[in-house]
N, C-alpha and C positions, 0 to 999 in steps of 0.2 A: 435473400442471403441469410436473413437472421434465423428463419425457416429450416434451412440445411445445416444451418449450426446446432439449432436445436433436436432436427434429428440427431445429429452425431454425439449430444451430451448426452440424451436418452442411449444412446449405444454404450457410451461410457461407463454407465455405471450411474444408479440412483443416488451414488455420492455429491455427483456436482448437483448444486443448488441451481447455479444459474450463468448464466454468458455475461462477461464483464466487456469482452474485447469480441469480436469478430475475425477470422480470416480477412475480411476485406481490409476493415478497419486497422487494423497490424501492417496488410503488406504495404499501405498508400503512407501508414507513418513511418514504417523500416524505410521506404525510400524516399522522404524528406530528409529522412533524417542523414540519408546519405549523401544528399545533396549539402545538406550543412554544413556535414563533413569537410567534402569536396572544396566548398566553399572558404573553407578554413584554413586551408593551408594552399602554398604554391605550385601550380601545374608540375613543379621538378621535384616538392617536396616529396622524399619516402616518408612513410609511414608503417609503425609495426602496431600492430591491432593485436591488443593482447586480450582472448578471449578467456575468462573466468569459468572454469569449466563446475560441476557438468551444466548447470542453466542455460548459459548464454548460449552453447551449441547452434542452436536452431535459429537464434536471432541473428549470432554473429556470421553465419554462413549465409542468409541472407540481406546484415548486411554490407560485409565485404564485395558484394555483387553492387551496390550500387555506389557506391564511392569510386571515385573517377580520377585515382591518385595512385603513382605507385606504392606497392605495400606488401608488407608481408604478416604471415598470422604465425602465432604462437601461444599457446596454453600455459596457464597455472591451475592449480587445484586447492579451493580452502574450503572445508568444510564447519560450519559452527552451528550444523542443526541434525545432523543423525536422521531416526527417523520419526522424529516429533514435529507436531507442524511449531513448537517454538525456537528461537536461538537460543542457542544452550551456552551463550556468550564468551565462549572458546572459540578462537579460529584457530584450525588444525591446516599448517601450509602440506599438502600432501603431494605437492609435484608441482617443482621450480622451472620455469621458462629456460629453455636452454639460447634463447637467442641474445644478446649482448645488448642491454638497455643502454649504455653508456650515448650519448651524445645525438641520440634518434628521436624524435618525435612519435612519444608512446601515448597509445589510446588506450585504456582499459578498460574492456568490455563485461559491461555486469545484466543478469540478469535482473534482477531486483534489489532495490534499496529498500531495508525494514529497519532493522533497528541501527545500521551504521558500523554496527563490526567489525563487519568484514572489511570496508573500507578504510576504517579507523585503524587495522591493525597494516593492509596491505598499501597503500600511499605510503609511509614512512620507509618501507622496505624496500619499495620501489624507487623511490625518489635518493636512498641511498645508492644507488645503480649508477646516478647523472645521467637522468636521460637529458634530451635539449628541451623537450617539452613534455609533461605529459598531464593527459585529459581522461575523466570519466566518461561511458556512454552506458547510459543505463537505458532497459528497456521500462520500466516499470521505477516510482518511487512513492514511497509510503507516507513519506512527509513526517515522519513520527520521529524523527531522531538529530540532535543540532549536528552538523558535520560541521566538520576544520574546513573541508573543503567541498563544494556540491558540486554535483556532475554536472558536466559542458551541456550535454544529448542526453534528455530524456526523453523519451515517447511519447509515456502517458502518467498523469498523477495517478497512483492505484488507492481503491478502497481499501479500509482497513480489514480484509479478511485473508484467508487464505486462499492465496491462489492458484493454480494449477494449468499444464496443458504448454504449449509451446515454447518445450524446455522447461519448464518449473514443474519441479513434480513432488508428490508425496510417497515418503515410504518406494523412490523410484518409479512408481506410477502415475501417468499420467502427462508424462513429457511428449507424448507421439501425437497428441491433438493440437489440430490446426489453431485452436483458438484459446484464449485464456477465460478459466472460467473460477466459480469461487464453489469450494468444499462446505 
């Protein structure tokens, strides 16, 4: 497995250094972690899985496939890195959720937690909506930053570099590989 990963970083580009995560690795934790999920709320409970775009894309499409609850998905956009691999510590909200937080049990779906930002800016905003509940799921967290509030579902603790490849990308490159690697 690790074998065909590391063919495809070599296809990638002599950028990635190295494989952090695997395909395999990823898909066996997206569906625990949907099982958690699952586990978390009531066989009647809905659920709206609000997917943080563009990152989470890839992860949240696989993991609304394993969550075994009714639900529905809907997108936000905030942007606070351009095309530098740092935060540029501005969150820009660039496209508002049109579904109605008010009284639902809301998941927000993040790719990665780095320096807490984006979190720090979009929980307040959200939580002014009155959902009935709402939780982080993040694929990826850095550990680098105190949050008010840490995510319910993380995946995997990530290393402190930059990361790339399923949904994380640089400069928009890099999000179509199966696996997370570091630049």
């Amino acid at each position: 497995m690790r074998e065909e990963a590391e063919r495809i970083r070599k296809q990638a580009g002599r950028e990635l250094r190295r494989i952090v995560f695997t395909e395999q690795e990823i898909q066996a934790r997206v569906a625990e972690m949907g099982q958690e999920i699952s586990d978390a709320y009531r066989p009647d409970e809905e659920i709206l899985v609000l997917g943080l775009l563009k990152g989470s894309f890839i992860f949240l499409a696989d993991l609304v496939r394993k969550i075994q609850r009714p639900l529905q998905v809907d997108f936000l956009v905030a942007s606070s890195y351009g095309s530098g691999k740092e935060s540029s510590g501005r969150v820009h909200l660039l496209y508002d959720p049109e579904a109605s937080l008010e009284g639902r049990n809301v998941i927000l779906v993040e790719d990665i937690v780095d320096s807490g930002t984006t979190l720090a800016r979009l929980l307040p905003l959200l939580e002014a909506r009155r959902p009935r509940s709402l939780e982080v799921c993040a694929l990826l967290h850095k550990r680098l930053a105190r949050l008010d509030r840490e995510p319910r579902w993380v995946g995997f603790d990530a290393p402190r570099e930059f990361l790339v490849g399923y949904g994380l990308d640089y400069g928009e490159n890099f999000r179509h590989l199966p696996f997370i690697g570091s630049l």
